[in-house]
N, C-alpha and C positions, 0 to 999 in steps of 0.2 A: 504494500500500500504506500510506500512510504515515498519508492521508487517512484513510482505512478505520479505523485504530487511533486515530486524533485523533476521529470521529464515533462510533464507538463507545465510546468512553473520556468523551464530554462525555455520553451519552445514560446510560451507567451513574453518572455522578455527579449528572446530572440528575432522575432518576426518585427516587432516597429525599430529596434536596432539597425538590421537589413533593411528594411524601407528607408528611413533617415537617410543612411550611407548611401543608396543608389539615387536617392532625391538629391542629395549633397555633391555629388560627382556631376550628375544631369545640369545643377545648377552654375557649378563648376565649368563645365563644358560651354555652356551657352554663353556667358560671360568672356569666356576666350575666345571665340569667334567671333561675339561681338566687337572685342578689344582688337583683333586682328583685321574686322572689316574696316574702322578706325584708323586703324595706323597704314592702311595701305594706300593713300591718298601720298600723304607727309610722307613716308619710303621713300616712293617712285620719286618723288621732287628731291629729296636728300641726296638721292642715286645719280639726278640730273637728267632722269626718262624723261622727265616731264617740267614743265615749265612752273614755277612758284605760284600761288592762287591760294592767297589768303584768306578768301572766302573758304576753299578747302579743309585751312588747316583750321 
């Protein structure tokens, strides 16, 4: 019995643990592409592909 309340009690602490973590990486993720759709303007001018445009940056 006692087992039973120990494996159900790790598995209910377990499960919003994992949620959190894959929430937390997802949010992670999106953040970083955002930041990289951002810097790809300013890059290409810093690089000299592209012409300076303040408005841009």
């Amino acid at each position: 019995m006692r087992r039973i309340v120990v494996i159900v009690a790790a598995v209910a602490v377990g499960i919003p643990v994992a949620y959190a973590q894959s929430t937390a990486i997802s949010q992670r993720q999106q953040a970083m592409k955002a930041m990289g759709a951002a810097m790809k303007a300013p890059a290409l001018m810093g690089k000299g592909v592209t012409q300076f445009d303040l408005a841009k940056v």
